[in-house]
N, C-alpha and C positions, 0 to 999 in steps of 0.2 A: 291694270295693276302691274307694279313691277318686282321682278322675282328680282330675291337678292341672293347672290352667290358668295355661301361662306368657305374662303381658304382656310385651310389648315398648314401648317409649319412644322413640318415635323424634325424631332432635332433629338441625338443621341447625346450622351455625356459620358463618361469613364472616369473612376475612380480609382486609383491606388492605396489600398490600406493595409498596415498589418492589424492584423486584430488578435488581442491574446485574453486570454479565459484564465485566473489562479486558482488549481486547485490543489486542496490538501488530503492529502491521505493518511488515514489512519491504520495502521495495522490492527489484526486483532486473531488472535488464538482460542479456540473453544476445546475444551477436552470433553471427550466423549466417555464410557463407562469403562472405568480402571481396572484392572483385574491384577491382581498380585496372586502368584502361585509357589507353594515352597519349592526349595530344590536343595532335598538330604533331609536326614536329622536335625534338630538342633545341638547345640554343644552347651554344654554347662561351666562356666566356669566363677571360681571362687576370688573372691577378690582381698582373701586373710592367708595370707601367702603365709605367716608364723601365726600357731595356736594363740598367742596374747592379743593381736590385733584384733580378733572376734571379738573381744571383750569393752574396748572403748566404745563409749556413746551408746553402752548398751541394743547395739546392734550388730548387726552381721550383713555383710553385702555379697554378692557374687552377681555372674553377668550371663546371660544366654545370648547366644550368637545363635541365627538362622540363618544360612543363603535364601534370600529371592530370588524371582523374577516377576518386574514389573512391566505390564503391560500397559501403554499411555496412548490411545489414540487423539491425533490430534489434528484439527481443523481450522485452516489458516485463511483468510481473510484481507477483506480492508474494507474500509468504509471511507468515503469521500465525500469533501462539500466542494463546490465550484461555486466562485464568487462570481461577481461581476465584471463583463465582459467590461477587456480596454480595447479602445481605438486610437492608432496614429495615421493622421491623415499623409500624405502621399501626395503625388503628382496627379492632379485633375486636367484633361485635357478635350476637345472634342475630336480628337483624334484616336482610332484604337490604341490606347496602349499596351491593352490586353491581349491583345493579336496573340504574341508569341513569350509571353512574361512567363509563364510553364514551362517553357525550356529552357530560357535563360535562366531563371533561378535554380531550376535541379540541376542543373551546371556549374552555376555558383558554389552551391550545396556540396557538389560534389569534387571538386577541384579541380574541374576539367578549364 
């Protein structure tokens, strides 16, 4: 009987891609429990500045004024969706081109 000897081929490839993801973000605010606190008296004030002017529309108006202070706490956010990844194909070679492509582009990058 004769034995048959299988080769194997073995063989690298390299790709160059950029690849980019779009996502959106939304901001978003949530207020938590408000608290408003007086600060002083309030003031009274009349709004019939001459005795006849009380008398139109059979009413009478005047205003009160209070200083606050409002207390707002607030919690800020985002929400995002990420779409579907893009691919731009690049230089394929079976050569490394990836060897040293890390340093060359943060160089790029950086204006060196």
């Amino acid at each position: 009987m004769t034995e048959t000897i299988n080769q194997t081929c073995p063989a690298v490839g390299y790709q160059k891609v950029n690849v980019s993801v779009p996502v959106t973000v939304k901001p978003f605010a949530h207020t938590g429990e408000i608290r408003v606190k007086c600060c002083g008296h309030p003031v009274v004030h009349s709004a019939c500045a001459l005795p006849e002017a009380s008398h139109y529309n059979d009413t009478c108006s005047f205003t009160i004024t209070q200083t606050i202070c409002v207390e707002v706490p607030v919690e800020f956010g985002a929400d995002t969706e990420i779409d579907e990844t893009i691919i731009e194909c690049l230089e394929a070679s079976a050569y490394d081109i990836c060897k040293d492509c890390c340093h060359r582009e943060d160089s790029d990058e950086q204006g060196e």
